[in-house]
N, C-alpha and C positions, 0 to 999 in steps of 0.2 A: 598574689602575695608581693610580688619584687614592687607591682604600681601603690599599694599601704605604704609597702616600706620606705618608697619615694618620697609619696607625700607626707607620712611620718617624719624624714628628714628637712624634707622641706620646712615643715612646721615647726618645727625644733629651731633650726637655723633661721626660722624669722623672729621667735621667738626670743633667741638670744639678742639678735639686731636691734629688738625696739629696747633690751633693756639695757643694750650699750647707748641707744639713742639718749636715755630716761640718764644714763648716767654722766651723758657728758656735759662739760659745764659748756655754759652760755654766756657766765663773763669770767673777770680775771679773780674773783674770789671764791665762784663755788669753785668745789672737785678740793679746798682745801679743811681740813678738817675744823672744825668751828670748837672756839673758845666757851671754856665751864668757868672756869675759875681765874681770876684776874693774874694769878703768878704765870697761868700760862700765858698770856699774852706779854707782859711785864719781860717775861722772859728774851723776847724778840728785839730788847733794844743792847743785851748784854751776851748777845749769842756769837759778836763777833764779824757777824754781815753787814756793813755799811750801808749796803747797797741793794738792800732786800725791799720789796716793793715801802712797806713798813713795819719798824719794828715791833709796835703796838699803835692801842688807839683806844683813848678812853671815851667817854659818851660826852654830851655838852654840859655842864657844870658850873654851878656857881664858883667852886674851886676846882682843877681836874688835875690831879696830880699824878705820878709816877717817882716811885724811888730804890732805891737800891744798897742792900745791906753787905756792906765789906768785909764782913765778920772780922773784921778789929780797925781799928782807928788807926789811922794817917793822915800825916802834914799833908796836906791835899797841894800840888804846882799846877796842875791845870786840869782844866774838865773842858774834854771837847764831845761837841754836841753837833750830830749830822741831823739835820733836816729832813723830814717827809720831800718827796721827788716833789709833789702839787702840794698847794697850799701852803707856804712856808711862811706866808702872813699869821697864821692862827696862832706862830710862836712867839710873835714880832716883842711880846711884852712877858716873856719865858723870866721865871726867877728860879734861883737856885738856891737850897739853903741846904742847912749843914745839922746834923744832931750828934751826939757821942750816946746817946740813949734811946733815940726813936722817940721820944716825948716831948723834945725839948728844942724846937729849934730856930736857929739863927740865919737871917736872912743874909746871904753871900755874894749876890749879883741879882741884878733885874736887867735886863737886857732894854737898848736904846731903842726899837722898832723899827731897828732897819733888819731889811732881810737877809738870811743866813740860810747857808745852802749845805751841802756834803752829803747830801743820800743818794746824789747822782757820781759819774766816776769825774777827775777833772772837775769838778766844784766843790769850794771852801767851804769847810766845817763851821762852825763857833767855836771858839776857842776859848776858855774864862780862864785870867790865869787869876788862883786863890793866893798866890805870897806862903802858905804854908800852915794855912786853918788848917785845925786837927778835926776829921768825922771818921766816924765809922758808918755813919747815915749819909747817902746825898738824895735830896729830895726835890724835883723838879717838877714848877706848877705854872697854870694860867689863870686868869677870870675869866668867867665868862665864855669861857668856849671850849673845842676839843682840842684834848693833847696828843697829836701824833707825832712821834718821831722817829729816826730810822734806827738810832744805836747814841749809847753815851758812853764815853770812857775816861777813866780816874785812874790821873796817872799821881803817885806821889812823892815829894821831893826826895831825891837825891838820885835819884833815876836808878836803873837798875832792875827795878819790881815788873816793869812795864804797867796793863791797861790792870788796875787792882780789880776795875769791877767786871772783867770778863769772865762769865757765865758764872756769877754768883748771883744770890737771891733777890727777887725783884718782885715787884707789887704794887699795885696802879688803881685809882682811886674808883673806877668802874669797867667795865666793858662795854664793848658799842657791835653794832651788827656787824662793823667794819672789823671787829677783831677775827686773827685766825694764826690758827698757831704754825708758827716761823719754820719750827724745827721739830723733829717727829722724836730728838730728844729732851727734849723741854721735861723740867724739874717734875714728877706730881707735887699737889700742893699738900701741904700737912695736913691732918682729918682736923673736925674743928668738934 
């Protein structure tokens, strides 16, 4: 009986071993729970972490966009934009525009194509200062390729409010394999 019983444990305990083996990841994206719905990834640039590998990441696109709902309008003074750690060429031609309806919107900055950093710690953000356009919308795009960024924040004139778009509602023009969610509290998204 005690030699079953042994080898019963034994088996047991390999048992468990190959399904920690089956479980552990092998790069730096699995083990992370994978994105359904674009708000949850969208989510990951207004969560507050600069410095998180990336805040989202939409697929390659004729247009790939990302934006962010303030739920009410402000003189907008500056929109600072942290970069993906790699690749921060893909932003190099980043435009930002502005809506008060989600319908309707106004183009606010197209960036020069030099490179811009801040998803790393000790490297510089983008900085756009707006002069004090009113949105309730900021919406951030490229051509022709993927949008990853690490985090955006909208700060509005007269200081005091601080970053308006942290951890408010966000939504991004697809998902990519690369997407995975930031935060284990990330918003659900509304039923459709």
């Amino acid at each position: 009986f005690a030699a079953a019983k042994t080898e019963y444990l034994k088996s047991l305990e390999n048992s468990w071993l190959e399904s920690l083996k089956a479980k552990k990841p092998t790069n730096r994206r699995q083990g992370r729970q994978k994105v359904t719905h674009p708000e949850q990834d969208a989510y990951g640039a207004v969560n507050g972490n600069r410095y998180d590998r990336t805040g989202f990441q939409t697929s390659k696109q004729k247009i790939a966009w990302w934006q962010v709902d303030l739920q009410k309008s402000y003189p907008i003074s500056v929109i600072l934009v942290a970069n993906h750690q790699r690749d921060q060429q893909k932003a190099a031609k980043l435009e930002i525009l502005l809506s008060l309806d989600g319908k309707n919107w106004t183009r606010a900055y197209t960036h020069d194509g030099t490179k811009f950093y801040g998803g790393k710690k000790k490297t510089k953000p983008l900085i756009v200062k707006l002069g004090g356009q009113s949105a309730r919308y900021v919406r951030l795009q490229v051509h022709n390729e993927v949008l990853h960024l690490n985090e955006v924040e909208v700060y509005p004139q007269g200081g005091g409010k601080g970053n308006v778009a942290l951890k408010k509602p966000a939504t991004q023009s697809s998902i990519s394999k690369g997407s995975t969610l930031s935060l284990a509290t990330v918003p659900k998204p509304k039923a459709t």
